[in-house]
N, C-alpha and C positions, 0 to 999 in steps of 0.2 A: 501774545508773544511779541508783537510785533507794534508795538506802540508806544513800548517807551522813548524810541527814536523824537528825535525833534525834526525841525525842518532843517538844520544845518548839516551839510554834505557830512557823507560818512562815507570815510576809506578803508579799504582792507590791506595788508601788508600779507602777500606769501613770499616763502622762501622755500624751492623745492617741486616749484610748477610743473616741472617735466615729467615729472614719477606718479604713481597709481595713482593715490589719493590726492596728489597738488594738482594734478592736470584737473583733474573729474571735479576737485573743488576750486578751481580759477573759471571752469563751465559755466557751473552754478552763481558764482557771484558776479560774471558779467552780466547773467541774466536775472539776477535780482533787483528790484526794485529799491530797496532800502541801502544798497550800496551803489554811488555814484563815480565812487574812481578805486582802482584795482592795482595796487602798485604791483610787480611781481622784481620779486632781487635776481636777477640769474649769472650764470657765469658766459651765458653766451643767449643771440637770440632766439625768441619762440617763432615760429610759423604763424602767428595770431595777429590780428589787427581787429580792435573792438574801441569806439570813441570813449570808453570807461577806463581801456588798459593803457596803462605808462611801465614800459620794463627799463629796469636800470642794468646794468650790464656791471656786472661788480667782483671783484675779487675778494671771496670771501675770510681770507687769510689775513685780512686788512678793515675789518669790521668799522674800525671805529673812524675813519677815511667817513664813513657814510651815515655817520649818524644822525647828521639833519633829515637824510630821507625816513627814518625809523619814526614814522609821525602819523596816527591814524584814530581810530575805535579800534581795530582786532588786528594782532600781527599772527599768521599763521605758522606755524614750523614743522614743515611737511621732509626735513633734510634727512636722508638717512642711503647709507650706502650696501656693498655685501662684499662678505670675504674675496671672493671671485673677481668682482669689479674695484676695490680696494686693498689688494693682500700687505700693503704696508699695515702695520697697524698704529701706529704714529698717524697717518695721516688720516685713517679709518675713525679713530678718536677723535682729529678735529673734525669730521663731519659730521657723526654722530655726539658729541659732546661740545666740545668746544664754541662751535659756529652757535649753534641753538642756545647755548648758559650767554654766549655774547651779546646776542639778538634780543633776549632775555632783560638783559643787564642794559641794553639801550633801550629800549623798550619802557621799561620800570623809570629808567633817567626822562625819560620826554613824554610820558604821562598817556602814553598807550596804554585802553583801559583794561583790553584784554591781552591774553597770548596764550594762544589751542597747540600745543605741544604732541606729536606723534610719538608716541613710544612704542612698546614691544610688551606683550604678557610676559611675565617671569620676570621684568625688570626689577633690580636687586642690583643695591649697593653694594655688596657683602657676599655677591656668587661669584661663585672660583671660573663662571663660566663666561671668557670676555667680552664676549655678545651682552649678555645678560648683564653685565656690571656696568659697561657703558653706558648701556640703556641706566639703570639706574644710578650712576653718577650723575648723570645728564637731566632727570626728574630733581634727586636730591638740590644740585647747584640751579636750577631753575629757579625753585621756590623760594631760595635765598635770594633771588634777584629781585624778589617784590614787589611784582605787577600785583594790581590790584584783584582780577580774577584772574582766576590760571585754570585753563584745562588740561587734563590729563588723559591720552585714548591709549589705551592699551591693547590692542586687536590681535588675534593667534594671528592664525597663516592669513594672508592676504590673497584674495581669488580677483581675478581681472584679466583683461588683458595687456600684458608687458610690450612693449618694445623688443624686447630681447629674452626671451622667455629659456628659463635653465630648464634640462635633464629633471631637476631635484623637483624643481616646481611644479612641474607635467606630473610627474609621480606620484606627491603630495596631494596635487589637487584630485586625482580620481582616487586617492584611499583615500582622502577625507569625505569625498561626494558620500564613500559609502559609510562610512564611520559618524558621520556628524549626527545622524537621528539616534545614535547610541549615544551620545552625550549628553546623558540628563541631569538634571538641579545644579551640581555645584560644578558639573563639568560642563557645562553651554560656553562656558567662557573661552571654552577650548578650543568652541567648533569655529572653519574658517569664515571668514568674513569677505563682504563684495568690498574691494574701495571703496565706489563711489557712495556705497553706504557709511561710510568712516567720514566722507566726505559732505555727506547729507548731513550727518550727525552733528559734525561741525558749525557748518553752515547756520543748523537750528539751533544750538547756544549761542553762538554770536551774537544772537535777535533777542538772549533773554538778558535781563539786568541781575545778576548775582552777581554776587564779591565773595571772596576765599577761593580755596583749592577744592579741585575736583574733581579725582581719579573714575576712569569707566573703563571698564574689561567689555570686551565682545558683547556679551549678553545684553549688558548696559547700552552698550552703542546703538546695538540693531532695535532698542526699544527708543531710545533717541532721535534714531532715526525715521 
């Protein structure tokens, strides 16, 4: 897995470091071997200091300001918000949409070979349901950006520990605790998912050499991982 790498430095580009899966996968790649500098885009800085990590401190409304930094092996795009913490939904869109087709569309321009795209199960172009459609406008306009490989994670509920942890969340997680070994064959994909296993998953494509698209639901991931 790990060989087609050369000797020439290889960088990884996240966007979204502060949330479940960026933080747990900005961990992992500082302490990787086969990655030597860790760029991270943020809107403000991290608490972190590692001789790998470089943060750009960025205004993401303004993408194309920074496109010389858009420069690496793998751009991750870990951006994604919630109703609660976003209630405009204009703005909610450019986090989840917007920033990530842009990153995307830089990305594809400056010959970054990959880009690991965070989605949502159920993502759908074409559901009446806004969550769900943004997510899949967001997949749709990706693909037309034309990176060379693209990954696709589509993960149900997310288990971890938050920062700021909702009512719904708490709730969720212990009826899924009990619910999830009920979820057999075509329904695994349902059951929740650790971050940092979303994170791991990542991590271990990055290391492989495929070209084309490539959607993973839950099921898929935790075997990825």
């Amino acid at each position: 897995m790990h060989n087609f790498f050369n000797k020439m430095a290889h960088k990884a580009i996240i966007a979204g470091a502060s949330g479940l899966i960026g933080s747990s996968l900005l961990t992992m790649l500082l302490q990787h071997p086969e990655y030597d500098e860790v760029l991270v885009l943020t809107r403000r800085q991290l608490p972190i200091e590692n001789k790998k990590l470089i943060q750009a401190i960025i205004n993401f409304d303004e993408l194309d300001q920074y496109a010389d930094l858009i420069k690496g092996h793998a751009l991750f795009c870990c951006l994604g918000t919630t109703q609660k913490q976003t209630p405009d939904k204009v703005k909610y869109r450019a986090i989840d949409h917007d920033h990530p087709v842009k990153l995307a569309q830089l990305a594809a321009q400056n010959g970054v070979e990959q880009y690991h795209l965070v989605s949502a199960i159920g993502a759908n172009a074409s559901s009446s349901n806004f969550y769900l459609k943004t997510k899949g406008d967001a997949e749709h306009d990706v693909k037309a950006a034309g990176v060379e490989s693209l990954y696709i994670y589509q993960p149900s509920f997310l288990d971890g520990k938050r920062n700021n942890p909702r009512l719904g969340e708490k709730i969720a997680k212990v009826v899924l605790t009990l619910f999830n070994p009920l979820l057999l064959g075509g329904l695994k994909k349902y059951r929740s998912i650790k971050g940092d296993t979303v994170a791991r998953a990542m991590l271990n494509q990055s290391l492989t050499n495929n070209k084309g698209v490539f959607t993973y639901t839950t099921d898929k991931i935790k075997q990825l991982a």
